[in-house]
C-alpha positions in Angstrom: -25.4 -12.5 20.1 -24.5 -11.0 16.9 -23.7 -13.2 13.9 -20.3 -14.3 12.9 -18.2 -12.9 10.6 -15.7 -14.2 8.2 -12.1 -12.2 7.1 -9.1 -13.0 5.7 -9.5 -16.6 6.6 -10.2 -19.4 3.9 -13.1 -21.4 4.7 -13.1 -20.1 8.1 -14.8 -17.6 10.5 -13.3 -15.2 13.0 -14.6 -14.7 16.6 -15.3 -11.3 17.8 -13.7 -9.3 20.5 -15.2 -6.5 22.7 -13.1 -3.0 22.0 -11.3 -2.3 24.8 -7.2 -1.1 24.4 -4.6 -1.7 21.6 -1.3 -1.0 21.8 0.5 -1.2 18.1 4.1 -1.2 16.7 3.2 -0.1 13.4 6.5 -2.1 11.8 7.8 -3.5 8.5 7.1 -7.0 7.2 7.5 -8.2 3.6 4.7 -10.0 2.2 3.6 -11.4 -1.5 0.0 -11.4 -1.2 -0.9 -11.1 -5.0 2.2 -14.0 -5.4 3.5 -12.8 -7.9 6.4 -10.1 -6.3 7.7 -10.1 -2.3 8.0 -6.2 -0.8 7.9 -4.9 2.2 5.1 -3.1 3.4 3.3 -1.6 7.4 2.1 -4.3 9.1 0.9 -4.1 13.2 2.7 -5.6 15.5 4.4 -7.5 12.7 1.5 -8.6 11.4 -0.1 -7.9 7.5 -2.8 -7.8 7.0 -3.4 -6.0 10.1 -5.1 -6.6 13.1 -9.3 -5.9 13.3 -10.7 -3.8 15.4 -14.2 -5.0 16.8 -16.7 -2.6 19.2 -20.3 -2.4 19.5 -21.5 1.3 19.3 -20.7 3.2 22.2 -18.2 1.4 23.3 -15.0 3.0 23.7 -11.8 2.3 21.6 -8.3 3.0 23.0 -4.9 2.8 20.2 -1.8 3.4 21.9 0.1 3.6 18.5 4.1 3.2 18.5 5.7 4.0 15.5 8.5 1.7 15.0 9.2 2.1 10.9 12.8 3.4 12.2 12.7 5.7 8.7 9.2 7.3 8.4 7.0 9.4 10.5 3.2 8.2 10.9 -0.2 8.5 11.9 -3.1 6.8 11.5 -7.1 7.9 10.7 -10.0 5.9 11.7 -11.7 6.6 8.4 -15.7 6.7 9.1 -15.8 7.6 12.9 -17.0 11.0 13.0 -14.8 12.1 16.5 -17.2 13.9 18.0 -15.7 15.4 20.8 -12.5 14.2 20.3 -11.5 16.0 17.1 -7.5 15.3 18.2 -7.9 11.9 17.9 -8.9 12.1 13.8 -5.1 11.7 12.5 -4.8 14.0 9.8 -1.0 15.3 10.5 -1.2 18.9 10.0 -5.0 18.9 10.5 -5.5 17.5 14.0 -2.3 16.5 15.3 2.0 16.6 14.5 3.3 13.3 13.0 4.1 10.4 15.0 8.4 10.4 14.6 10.0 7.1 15.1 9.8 5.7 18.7 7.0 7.6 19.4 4.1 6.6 20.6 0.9 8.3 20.6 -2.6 7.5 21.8 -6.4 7.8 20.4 -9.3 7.2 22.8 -12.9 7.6 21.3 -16.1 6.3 21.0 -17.1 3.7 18.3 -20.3 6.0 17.1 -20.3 5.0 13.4 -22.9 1.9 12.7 -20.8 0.7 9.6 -17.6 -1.0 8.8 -14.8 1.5 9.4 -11.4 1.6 7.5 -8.0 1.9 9.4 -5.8 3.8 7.5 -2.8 6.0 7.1 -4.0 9.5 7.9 -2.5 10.9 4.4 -2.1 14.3 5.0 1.7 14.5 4.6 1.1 14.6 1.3 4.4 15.6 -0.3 6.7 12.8 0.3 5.5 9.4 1.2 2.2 7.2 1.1 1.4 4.7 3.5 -2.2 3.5 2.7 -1.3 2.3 -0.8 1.8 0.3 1.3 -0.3 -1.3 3.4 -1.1 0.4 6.3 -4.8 -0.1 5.7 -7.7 -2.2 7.4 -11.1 -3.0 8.7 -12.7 -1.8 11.6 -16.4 -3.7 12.8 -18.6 -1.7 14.1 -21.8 -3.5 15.7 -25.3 -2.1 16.2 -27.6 -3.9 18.3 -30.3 -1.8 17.1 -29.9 -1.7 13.3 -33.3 -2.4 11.4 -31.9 -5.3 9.7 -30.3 -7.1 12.8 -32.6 -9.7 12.6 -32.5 -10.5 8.5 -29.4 -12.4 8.6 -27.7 -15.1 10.4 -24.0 -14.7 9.6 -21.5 -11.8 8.5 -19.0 -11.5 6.0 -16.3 -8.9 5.5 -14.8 -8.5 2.1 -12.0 -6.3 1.4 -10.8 -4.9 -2.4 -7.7 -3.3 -3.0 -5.4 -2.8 -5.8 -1.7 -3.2 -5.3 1.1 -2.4 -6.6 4.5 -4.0 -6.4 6.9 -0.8 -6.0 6.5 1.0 -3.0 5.1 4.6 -3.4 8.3 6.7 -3.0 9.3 5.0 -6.1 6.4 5.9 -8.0 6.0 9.2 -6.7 8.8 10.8 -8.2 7.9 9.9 -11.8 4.1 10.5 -11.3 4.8 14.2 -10.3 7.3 15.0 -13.0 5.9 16.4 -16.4 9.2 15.2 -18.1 8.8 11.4 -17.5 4.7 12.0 -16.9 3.2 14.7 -19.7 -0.1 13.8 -19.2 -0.2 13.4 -15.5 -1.4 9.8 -15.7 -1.5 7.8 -12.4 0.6 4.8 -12.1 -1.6 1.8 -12.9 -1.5 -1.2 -10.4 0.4 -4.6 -11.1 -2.8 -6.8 -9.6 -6.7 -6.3 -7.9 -6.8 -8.0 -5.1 -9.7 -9.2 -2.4 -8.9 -9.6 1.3 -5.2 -8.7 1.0 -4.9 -11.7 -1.0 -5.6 -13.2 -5.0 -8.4 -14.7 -4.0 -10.4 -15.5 -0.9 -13.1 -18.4 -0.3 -16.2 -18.4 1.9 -18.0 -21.2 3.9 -21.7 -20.8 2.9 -24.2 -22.8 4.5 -27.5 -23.8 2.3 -30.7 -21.5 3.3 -28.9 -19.5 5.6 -28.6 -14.8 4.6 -25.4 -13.3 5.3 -24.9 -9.7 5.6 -21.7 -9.0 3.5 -19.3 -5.8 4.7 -17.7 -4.7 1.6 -14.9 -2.2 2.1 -13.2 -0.7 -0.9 -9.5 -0.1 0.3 -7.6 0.5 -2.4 -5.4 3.4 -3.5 -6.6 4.7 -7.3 -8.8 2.1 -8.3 -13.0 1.9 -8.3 -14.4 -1.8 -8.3 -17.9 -3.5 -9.3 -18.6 -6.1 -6.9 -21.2 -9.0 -8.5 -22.1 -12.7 -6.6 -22.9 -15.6 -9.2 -26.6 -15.8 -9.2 -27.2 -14.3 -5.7 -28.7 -11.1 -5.9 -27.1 -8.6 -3.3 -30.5 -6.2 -1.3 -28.3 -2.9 -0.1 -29.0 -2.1 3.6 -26.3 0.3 4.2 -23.5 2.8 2.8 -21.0 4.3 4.5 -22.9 3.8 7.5 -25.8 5.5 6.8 -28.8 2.3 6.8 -30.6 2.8 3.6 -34.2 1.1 2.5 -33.4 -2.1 1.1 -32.5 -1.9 -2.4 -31.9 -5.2 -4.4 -29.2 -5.4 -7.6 -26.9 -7.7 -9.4 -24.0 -5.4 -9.7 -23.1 -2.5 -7.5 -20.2 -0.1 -7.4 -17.7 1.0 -4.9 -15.1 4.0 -5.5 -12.4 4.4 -3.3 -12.9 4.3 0.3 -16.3 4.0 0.0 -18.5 1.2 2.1 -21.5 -0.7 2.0 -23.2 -3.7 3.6 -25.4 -5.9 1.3 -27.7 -9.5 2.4 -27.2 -12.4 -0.1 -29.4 -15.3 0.6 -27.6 -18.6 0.0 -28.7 -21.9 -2.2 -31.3 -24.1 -0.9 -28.6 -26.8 -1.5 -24.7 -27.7 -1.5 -24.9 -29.1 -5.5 -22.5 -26.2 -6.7 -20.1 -23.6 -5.8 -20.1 -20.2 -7.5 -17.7 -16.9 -7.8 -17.9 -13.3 -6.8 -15.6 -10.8 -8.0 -14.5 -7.5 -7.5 -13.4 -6.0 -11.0 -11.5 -3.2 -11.4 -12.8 -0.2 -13.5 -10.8 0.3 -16.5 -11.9 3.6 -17.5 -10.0 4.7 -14.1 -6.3 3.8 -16.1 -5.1 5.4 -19.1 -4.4 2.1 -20.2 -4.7 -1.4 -19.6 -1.6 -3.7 -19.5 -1.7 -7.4 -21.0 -0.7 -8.8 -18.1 -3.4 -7.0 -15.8 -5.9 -8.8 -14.4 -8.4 -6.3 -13.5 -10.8 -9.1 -11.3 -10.0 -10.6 -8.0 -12.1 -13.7 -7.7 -13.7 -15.4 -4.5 -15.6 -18.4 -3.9 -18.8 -19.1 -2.0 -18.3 -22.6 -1.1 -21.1 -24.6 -0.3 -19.3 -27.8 -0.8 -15.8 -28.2 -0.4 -15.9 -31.6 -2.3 -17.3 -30.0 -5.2 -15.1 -27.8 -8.1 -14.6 -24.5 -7.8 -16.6 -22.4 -10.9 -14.6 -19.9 -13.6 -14.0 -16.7 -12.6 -17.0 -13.8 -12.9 -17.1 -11.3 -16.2 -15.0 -8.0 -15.9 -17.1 -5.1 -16.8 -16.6 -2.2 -19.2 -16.9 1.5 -17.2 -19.5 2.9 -14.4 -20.2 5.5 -16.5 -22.5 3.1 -19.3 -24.8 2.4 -16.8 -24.5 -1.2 -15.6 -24.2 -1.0 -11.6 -26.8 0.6 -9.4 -26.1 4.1 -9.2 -26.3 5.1 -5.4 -27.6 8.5 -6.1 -31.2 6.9 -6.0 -30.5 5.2 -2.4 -33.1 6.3 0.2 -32.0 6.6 3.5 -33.9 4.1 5.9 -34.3 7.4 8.3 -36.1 9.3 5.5 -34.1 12.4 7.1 -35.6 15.2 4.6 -33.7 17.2 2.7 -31.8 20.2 4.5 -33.2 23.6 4.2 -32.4 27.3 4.5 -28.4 26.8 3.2 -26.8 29.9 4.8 -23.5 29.6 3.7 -21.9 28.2 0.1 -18.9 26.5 -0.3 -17.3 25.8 -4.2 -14.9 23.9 -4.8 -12.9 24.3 -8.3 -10.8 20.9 -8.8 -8.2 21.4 -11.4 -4.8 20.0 -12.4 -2.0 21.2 -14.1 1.9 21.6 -13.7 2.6 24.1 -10.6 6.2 24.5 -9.7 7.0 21.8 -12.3 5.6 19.2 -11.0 2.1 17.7 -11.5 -0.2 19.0 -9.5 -4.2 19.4 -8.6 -5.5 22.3 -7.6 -9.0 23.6 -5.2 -9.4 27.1 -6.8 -6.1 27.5 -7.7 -4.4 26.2 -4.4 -2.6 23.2 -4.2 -2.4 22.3 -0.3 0.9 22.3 2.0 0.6 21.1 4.9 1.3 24.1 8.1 3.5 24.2 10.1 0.9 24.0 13.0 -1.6 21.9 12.5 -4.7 23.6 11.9 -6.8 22.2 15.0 -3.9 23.6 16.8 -3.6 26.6 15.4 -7.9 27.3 15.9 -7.4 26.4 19.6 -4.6 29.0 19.8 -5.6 32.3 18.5 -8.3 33.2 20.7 -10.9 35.2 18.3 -8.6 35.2 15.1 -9.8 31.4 15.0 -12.6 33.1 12.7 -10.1 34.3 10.5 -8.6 31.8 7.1 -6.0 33.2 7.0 -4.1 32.3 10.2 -4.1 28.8 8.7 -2.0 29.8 6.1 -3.0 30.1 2.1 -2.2 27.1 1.4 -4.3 25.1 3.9 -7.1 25.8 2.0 -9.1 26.7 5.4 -12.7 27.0 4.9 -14.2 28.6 8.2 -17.5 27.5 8.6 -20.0 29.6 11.2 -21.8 27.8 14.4 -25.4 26.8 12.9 -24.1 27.6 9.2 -26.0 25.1 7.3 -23.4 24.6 4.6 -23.9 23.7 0.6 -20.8 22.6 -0.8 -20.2 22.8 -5.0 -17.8 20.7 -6.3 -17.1 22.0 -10.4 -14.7 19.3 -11.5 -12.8 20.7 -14.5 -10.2 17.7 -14.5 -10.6 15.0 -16.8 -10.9 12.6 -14.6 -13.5 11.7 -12.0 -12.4 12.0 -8.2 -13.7 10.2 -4.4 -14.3 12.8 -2.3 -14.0 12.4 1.0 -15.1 15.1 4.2 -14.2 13.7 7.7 -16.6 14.2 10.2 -19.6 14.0 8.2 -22.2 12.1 6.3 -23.3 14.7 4.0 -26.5 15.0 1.6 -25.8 14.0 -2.0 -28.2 16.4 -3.6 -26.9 16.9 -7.2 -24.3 14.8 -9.4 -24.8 16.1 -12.8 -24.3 14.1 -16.4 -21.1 14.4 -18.3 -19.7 17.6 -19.5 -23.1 19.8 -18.1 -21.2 22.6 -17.1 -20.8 24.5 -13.9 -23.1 24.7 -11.3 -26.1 26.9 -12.4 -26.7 28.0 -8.1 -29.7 26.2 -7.3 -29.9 22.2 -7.4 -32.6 21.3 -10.1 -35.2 18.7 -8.8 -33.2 17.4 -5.6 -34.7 14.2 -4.2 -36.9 14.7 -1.0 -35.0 12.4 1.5 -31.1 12.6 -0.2 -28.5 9.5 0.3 -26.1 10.5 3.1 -22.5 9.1 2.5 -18.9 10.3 4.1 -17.3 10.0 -0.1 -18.9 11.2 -3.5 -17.7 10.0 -6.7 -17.6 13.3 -8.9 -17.3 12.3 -12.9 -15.7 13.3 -15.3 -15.4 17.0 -16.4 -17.1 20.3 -15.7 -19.3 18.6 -12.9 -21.3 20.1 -10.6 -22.1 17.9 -7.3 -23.5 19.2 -4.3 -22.9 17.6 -0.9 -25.0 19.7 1.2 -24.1 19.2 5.0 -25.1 19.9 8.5 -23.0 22.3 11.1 -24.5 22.1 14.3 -23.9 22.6 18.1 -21.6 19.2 17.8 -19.9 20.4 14.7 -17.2 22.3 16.3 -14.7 20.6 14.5 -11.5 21.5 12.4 -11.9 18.6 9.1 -9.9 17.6 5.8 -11.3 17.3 2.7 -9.9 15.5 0.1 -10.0 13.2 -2.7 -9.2 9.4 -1.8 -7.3 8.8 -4.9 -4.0 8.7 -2.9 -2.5 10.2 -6.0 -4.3 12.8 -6.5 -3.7 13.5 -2.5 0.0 13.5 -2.6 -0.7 16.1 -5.5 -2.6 18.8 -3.6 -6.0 17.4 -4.1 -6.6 18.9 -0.8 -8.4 21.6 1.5 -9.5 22.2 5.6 -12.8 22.7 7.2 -12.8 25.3 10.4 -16.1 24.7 11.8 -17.2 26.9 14.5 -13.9 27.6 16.1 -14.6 30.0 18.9 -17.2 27.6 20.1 -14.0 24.6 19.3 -11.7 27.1 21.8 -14.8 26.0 24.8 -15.0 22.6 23.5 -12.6 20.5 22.6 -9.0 19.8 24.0 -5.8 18.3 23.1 -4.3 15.6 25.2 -1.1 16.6 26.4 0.9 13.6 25.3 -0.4 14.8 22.0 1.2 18.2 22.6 4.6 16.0 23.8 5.1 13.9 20.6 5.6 17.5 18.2 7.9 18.7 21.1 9.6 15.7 20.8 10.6 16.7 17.5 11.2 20.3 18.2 7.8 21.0 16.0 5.6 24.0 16.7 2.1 23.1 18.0 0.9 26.7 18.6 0.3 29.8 16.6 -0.2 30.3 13.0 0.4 28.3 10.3 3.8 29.7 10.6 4.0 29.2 13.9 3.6 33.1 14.8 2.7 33.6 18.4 2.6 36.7 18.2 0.9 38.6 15.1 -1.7 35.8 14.0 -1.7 37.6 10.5 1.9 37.3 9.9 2.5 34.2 7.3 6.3 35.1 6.9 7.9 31.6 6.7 4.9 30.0 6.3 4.8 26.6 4.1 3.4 27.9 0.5 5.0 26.0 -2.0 4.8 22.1 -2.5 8.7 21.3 -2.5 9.8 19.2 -5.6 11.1 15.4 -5.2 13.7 14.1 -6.3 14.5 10.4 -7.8 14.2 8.8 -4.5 11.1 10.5 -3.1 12.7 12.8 -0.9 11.6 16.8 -0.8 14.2 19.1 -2.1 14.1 22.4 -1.3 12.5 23.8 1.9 8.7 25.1 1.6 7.5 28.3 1.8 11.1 30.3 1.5 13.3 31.1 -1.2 15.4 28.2 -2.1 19.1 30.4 -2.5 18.3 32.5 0.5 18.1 29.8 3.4 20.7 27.6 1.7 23.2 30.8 1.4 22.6 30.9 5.0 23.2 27.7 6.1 25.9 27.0 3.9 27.6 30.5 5.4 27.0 28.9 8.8 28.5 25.6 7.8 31.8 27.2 5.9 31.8 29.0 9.8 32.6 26.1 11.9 33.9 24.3 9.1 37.5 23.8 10.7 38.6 22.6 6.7 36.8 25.5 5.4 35.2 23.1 3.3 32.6 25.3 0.8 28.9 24.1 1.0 27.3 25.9 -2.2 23.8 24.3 -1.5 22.6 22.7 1.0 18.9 20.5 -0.1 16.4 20.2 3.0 14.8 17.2 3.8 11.7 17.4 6.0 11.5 13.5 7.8 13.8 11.2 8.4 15.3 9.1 5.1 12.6 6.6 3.5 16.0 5.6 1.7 17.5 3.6 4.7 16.1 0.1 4.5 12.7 -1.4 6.4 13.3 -1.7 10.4 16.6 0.2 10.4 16.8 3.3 12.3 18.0 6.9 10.4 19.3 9.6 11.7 16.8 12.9 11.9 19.7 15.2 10.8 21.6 13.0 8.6 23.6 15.0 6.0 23.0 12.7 2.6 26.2 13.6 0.9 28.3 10.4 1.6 31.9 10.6 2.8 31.7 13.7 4.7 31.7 12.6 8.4 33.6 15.3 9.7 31.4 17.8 8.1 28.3 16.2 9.2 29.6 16.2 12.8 31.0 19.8 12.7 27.0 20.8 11.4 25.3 19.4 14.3 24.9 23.2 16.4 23.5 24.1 12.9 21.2 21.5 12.3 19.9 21.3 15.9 19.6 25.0 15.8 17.1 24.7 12.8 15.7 21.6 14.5 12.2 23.7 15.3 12.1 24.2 11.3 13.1 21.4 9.6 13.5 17.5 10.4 16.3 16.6 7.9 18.7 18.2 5.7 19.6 16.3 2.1 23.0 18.1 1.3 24.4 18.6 -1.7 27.8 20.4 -3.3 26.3 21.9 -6.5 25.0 25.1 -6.5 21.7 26.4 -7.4 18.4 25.2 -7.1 
C-alpha cells in the first residue's frame, strides 16, 4: 500500500488510480485561480487544473489526446520520462512528432520508468507563435516506486505545485516581448501573481507525529521559487528523480521545471498551525511591481479550530547564498563520476536582436523548427542520419556517436541565468562556476567523485561555464531537445536538437502510423530533410531559416526560410489569375496555424484569408491555398505592399 497523497484539494486527500488509458479533449475553460482576473486557459476534458496521472513504475501509460482548442494546434510532453524506446511518443513538435491540428487526435503509449513526480506539459517546441504551458496546459504526473530506499520513512504524501501566472494570455505578451521597439532591453514580462497548487493558497491536513514525503513540482513559466515550512525542517530524498542521500535544510530552491521530493516530520501535537511558502525570486524580474506578491502561502493544518499563522518571509536572490545549493547533493546510488569523455559539446547562449526581433542565440543560431521533424527526418535518410545538416541549420542538430560519452559546456554570455533542460537524460552536473569566471578553461577543476544527476541545470548569470556531462549508450538511440525552460526565452530561440546514434535509431525505434496520419492530415511532410527533400538529403532549399516576425496579435508574418517579396509576388500573381474582378493582391502575409484570434472553443478556418470583407476573393483563392497546403497552414493577407 503506498501512502496517500494530497493535491489540489483543501484539507483533503486524493485516492490513487492504477495507469491504465486516458483519453483527453484538451479544451478551453476560463478560470480565476489567483482571484483576482477570469481568463481562459487548456484545461482536460474541461477540467483546470488538469487531471493527474498516477502509475507505479513499469506500468504502462496510454494518452489518447484529442485536440479540441478549435484555433490552435497542440501537443503534449511528459516532462521527466525518459521514452526509452518509444522516442515518438516524447512530444516535441518538430523534434519527435507533427503538431496535433484541431480534431485530431493522437496517441502516446509508454512505460512509467521515471521514479519521481513527472510534469504534464505543453511540448513547446513551436516556439514562434504561441505558448501553452504558461496558459495552463501544465500538471503533475505520480510516479510510484515500490522499491525506493525511503519507502518506508513516511506515512503519507503530499504534492505541491508553484507556478507563476499571468493574467494576459501569451500571444498577447509575445508580441511586445520580441519587439526591441516596445522591449529595448529584452526584459521578460513579469507575472501578475505566484501561485501554489493552481490556486492563492492551498491548506494541508497534518496529523501530529506522523512524516510526509512532500512532491514539490516547480511549474511555472519564467519564475524560480524558494520553498520553506515554518519550523519543520525539510531532509531532501530526491531530485528530478534521481534518489539522493538524505540531505536536511530549512530553505531549498527550485528553478523552473525542476523537481524534488523532501520528508517533513509533523508536531508532536495539534496546539498550532503554521505556513509554508513558495517565494518567488526577485532577481529573476527586472523589476518588482507594488502590487506583486512574490509568496504564495499554504497552511499545515493540524487543527482546523485553531487560527491560521501570518504568511512566511520572502527572500532576497539564490545567488547570496541562503537555500541549499543542489550542486553538493550526492546521489543515493553513488554512480561515480563518468570517465573517458569522447566527444564535447559547447554550447554558446547569447541574446540579441536577430531579424528585429529579440532573440537568444546557441552559437549564433536561433532555432526554427523543420519542416520534418527531426526524429523523422533521422529515420528517413538511411546513412545521411549521421550527417547535421540534413536537419537543417537552424535545428541546431547535434549528432551524437553510439557509445560517445558526451561532455556538454554551456558558456552563458547572457545576463541572465537560464534552466536548462535535455529530454531523455539525467545528466552529471560536474561544474557550475561562480559569477563572471569566464569561459570554460577545457578540463573541470576538482569535480565531485559521485556528481548530482538531474534532467534541468540552473546556469547563472554571465560568462558561465557548466558542464552536464552525460551518458550515450546502447539505449540512447534517441533524437532529444534541449532547451531552456524559461518559456520565454524558448519562444525566442533558446533552443537546439540531440541526434544520438541515428543509424542504430533507423534499427530501433518506429513511428506509429497514426502518428504518420495526423501530419498527413494537414498536408505536412513527415519524411526527408528538414526541407522535406526526398531526394538530395543535402539540399536545404526552402528550408525554415529564419524565425518569422509577429505581429500585434501574435500571429507570424512572413513565411520562414524564403524571401518575403518572392513567394508573395507569386502568390499574389496567382491570385490576380483567377481573380475574376482582377482585384490586385500586392502582398499576401503567411500565417503558419490556424488563427489564435478566433475566440476559445470556436472553430477557424486552416486557410482563412484575414483581410475582412473579401469573401469572393477568399473563395476564388481556395485552388491556391490548397495548392500550398503541403507548405503552409494559414495565410494572413494583406493589401499593402512590401514586407
Amino acid at each position: 500500500m503506498f501512502p496517500k497523497s494530497s493535491h489540489l484539494a483543501a484539507l483533503a486527500h486524493a485516492a490513487y488510480v492504477s495507469a491504465a488509458v486516458y483519453n483527453w479533449d484538451v479544451t478551453w475553460v476560463n478560470r480565476n485561480p489567483d482571484g483576482l482576473h477570469a481568463r481562459p486557459v487548456i484545461g482536460i476534458n474541461n477540467q483546470w487544473p488538469v487531471p493527474t496521472i498516477t502509475a507505479n513504475v513499469g506500468e504502462q501509460i496510454t494518452v489518447h489526446l484529442t485536440n479540441q482548442l478549435g484555433n490552435e494546434t497542440t501537443s503534449v510532453h511528459f516532462h521527466g520520462l525518459f521514452q526509452n524506446g518509444t522516442n515518438s511518443m516524447d512530444g516535441p513538435t518538430g523534434v519527435t512528432q507533427c503538431p496535433i491540428g484541431p480534431g485530431e487526435t493522437f496517441t502516446q503509449v509508454f512505460t512509467a520508468s521515471s521514479t519521481s513526480t513527472i510534469m504534464i506539459e505543453w511540448s513547446k517546441t513551436e516556439i514562434q507563435n504561441r505558448g501553452q504551458y504558461p496558459d495552463g496546459f501544465r500538471g503533475p504526473i505520480l510516479i510510484h516506486d515500490p522499491a525506493s530506499p525511503y519507502a518506508d520513512q513516511y506515512d503519507e504524501e503530499l504534492v505541491l505545485t508553484l507556478s507563476d501566472w499571468y493574467h494576459k494570455q501569451m500571444p498577447e505578451l509575445i508580441p511586445g516581448f520580441l519587439s526591441p521597439t516596445q522591449n529595448p532591453s529584452g526584459a521578460e514580462p513579469i507575472p501578475d501573481s505566484a501561485m501554489i497548487n493552481d490556486n492563492a493558497t492551498t491548506s494541508f491536513a497534518i496529523t501530529p507525529g506522523k512524516t510526509y514525503m512532500v512532491r514539490i513540482i516547480n511549474m511555472a513559466n519564467f519564475a524560480a521559487f524558494f520553498v520553506t515550512f515554518d519550523q519543520h525542517e525539510m531532509t531532501i530524498i530526491e531530485v528530478d528523480g534521481v534518489y539522493t542521500v538524505a540531505q536536511k535544510t530549512d530553505l531549498i530552491y527550485l528553478s523552473d521545471a525542476q523537481r524534488m521530493s523532501v520528508l517533513i516530520t509533523a508536531k508532536p501535537n495539534a496546539d498550532k498551525n503554521f505556513a509554508f511558502v513558495g517565494a518567488m525570486d526577485p532577481s529573476m524580474f527586472d523589476s518588482v511591481p507594488p502590487s506583486l506578491n512574490l509568496n504564495a502561502t499554504g497552511y499545515l493544518v493540524y487543527n482546523a479550530a485553531n487560527p491560521l499563522p501570518s504568511e512566511a518571509p520572502t527572500f532576497g536572490s539564490y545567488d547570496n547564498g541562503l537555500a541549499l545549493d543542489d550542486f553538493g547533493l550526492i546521489p543515493y546510488d553513488k554512480l561515480p563520476l563518468f570517465q573517458h569523455v569522447t566527444r564535447q559539446v559547447v554550447l554558446n547562449v547569447n541574446s540579441g536582436v536577430t531579424d528585429n526581433q529579440n532573440r537568444f542565440t546557441i552559437n549564433n543560431i536561433t532555432y526554427t523548427e523543420p519542416k520534418v521533424p527531426s526524429l523523422y527526418t533521422a529515420l528517413s535518410v538511411g546513412k545521411a542520419a549521421t550527417n547535421p545538416i540534413v536537419y537543417g541549420y537552424a535545428a541546431n542538430a547535434q549528432v551524437i556517436d553510439y557509445y560517445d560519452t558526451v561532455e556538454v559546456v554551456v558558456n552563458n554570455f547572457d545576463t541572465g541565468g537560464h534552466p536548462l533542460h535535455l529530454h531523455g537524460h539525467n545528466f552529471q552536473i560536474v561544474q557550475r562556476s561562480a559569477i563572471n569566471a569566464g569561459v570554460y578553461g577545457g578540463t573541470p577543476i576538482n569535480p565531485p567523485a559521485t556528481p548530482i544527476r538531474r534532467d534541468v541545470v540552473k546556469i547563472r548569470t554571465p560568462a558561465l561555464k557548466s558542464v552536464p556531462s552525460t551518458l550515450t549508450d546502447r539505449n540512447s538511440a534517441r533524437v532529444w531537445a534541449f532547451h531552456c525552460h524559461i518559456d520565454w526565452h524558448l519562444i525566442a530561440g533558446f533552443f537546439a536538437t540531440f541526434i544520438e546514434a541515428p543509424l542504430q535509431l533507423q534499427s530501433r525505434q518506429s513511428v506509429p502510423a497514426d502518428q504518420f496520419q495526423v501530419c498527413k492530415d494537414q498536408g505536412l511532410p513527415y519524411q526527408g530533410n528538414a526541407a522535406a527533400n526526398t531526394q538530395n538529403y543535402t539540399d536545404l532549399d526552402g528550408a525554415n531559416n529564419v524565425p518569422p516576425p509577429i505581429n500585434d496579435q501574435g500571429h507570424r508574418l512572413q513565411p520562414t526560410g524564403v524571401a518575403c517579396m518572392s513567394i508573395s509576388t507569386q502568390i499574389s500573381e496567382s491570385l490576380t489569375a483567377i481573380d475574376s474582378n482582377n482585384i490586385p493582391v500586392n502582398h499576401l502575409w503567411l500565417n503558419v496555424g490556424p488563427e489564435r484570434a478566433c475566440q476559445p472553443g470556436v472553430q477557424c478556418n486552416a486557410w482563412q484569408l484575414g483581410s475582412a470583407g473579401n469573401e469572393t476573393l477568399a473563395k476564388q483563392s481556395v485552388a491556391v491555398i490548397k495548392a500550398l497546403s503541403s507548405l503552409f497552414d494559414g495565410f494572413w493577407y494583406t493589401e499593402t505592399d512590401g514586407c
